[in-house]
N, C-alpha and C positions, 0 to 999 in steps of 0.2 A: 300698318300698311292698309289702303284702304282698297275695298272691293272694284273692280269694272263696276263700270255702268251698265247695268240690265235693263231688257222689258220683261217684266211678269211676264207680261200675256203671252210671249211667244213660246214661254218655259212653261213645260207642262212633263211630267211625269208620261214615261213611257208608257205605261200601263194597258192603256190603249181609249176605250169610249170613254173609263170613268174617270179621266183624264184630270188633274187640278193641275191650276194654276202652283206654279213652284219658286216661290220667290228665295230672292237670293241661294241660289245655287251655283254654285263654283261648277267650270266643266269636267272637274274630278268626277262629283258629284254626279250631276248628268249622265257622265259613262259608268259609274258604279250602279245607277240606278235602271240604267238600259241594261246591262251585265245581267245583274237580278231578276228584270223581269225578263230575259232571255232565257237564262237555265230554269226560270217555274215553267214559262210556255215550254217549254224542253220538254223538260220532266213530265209535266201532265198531259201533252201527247203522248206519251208510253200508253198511259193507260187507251187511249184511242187504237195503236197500233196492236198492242196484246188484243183487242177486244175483234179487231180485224181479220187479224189473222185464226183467231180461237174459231171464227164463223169459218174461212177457209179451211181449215182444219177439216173442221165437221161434215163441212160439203164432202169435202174431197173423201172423205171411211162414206159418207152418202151413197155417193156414186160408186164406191168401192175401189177407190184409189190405195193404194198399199203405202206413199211417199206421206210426209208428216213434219211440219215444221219444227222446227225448236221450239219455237218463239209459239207464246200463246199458251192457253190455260191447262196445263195436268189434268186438271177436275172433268174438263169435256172431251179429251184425250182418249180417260178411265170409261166415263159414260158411254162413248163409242164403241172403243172396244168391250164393254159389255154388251152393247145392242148387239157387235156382228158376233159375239162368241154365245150368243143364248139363242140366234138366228130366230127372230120375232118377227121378221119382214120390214116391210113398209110401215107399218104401226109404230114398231123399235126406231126406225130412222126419223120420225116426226117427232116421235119422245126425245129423239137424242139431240135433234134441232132444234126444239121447242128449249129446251137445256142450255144450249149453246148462247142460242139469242141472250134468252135473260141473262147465264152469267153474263155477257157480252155488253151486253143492255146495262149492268151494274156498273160495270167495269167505262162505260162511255160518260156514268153520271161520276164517276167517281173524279174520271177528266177535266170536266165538263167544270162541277165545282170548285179543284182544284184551282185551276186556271183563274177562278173567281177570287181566288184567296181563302179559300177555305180550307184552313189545316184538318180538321177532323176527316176531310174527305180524302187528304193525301196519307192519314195515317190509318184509318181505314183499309182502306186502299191498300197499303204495306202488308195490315197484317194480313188481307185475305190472301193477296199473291204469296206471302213465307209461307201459309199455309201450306197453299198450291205448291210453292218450291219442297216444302221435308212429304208433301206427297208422292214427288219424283222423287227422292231419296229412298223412301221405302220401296219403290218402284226400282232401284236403281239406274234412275237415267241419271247419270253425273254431267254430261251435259246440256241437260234441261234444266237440271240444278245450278249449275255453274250460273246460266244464264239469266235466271233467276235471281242471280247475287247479284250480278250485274245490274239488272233491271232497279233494285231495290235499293242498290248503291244512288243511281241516279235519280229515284223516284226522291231517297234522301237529300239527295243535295236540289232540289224543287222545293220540299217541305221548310230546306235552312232560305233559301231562298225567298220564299212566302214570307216567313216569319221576320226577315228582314226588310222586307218592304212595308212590310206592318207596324212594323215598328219604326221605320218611316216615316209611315201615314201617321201616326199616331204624337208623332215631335212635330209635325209639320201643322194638325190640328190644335199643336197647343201653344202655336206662337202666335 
């Protein structure tokens, strides 16, 4: 059976700027390939939204807000709650933002890369947030934990994602 008639040039891998030419691709293909890089961009928005929310977080114990997202990082959580429980003032609350940012800040590049196809930075990535998650466990928040699983499941299914496309790119450079 022989293939349609295609134009290269119009086929291009979802990807996005770094876009190639995809010859001969079936439109299975095409939709498994949009699929893929659907759930990486997915996925490696978490780390943007954790990183988001971690800064709300902090604001909010800042200003002296008592209410506390699930969502977002244990480790800035702990930090917080140490500044108001040692009552340091204003000094505490700049230590404990200055804290936030950068994990926050990590957690953006980790995104960032991700997104790029970088598995190291999605696996990374994994292991700081499990950290973060058996931190709430010793804490006993179970459902920060819970959430945590959640996050990790799909930060997972990003990383199988990446490595599929990669693996892609890499049969597609060698035709």
């Amino acid at each position: 059976m022989e293939n349609p008639p295609h134009d290269p040039q119009s086929q291009t891998t979802p990807a996005g700027p770094d876009s190639v030419p995809a010859p001969n691709l079936l439109p299975a293909d095409q939709t498994e390939l949009a699929v893929l890089t659907k759930r990486l961009n997915s996925a490696a928005s978490w780390f943007y939204v954790l990183a988001a929310l971690s800064v709300i977080n902090s604001l909010i114990a800042t200003f002296g807000g008592t209410i506390r997202f699930i969502f977002g990082l244990g480790i800035t959580g702990v930090v917080d709650a140490i500044i108001v429980a040692t009552k340091v003032g204003a000094a505490g609350n700049i230590i404990s933002l200055v804290f936030t940012l950068a994990m926050s800040g990590l957690f953006v590049v980790f995104g960032f890369l991700s997104k790029k196809g970088y598995h190291w930075a999605f696996i990374i990535g994994m292991v700081v947030y499990l950290l973060d998650g058996l931190l709430l466990l010793l804490a006993s928040d179970y459902l920060g934990a819970a959430f945590h699983a959640y996050v990790l499941f799909r930060l997972y299914q990003g990383l199988a994602a990446s490595r599929k496309l990669s693996e892609w790119k890499e049969s597609q450079s060698a035709v």
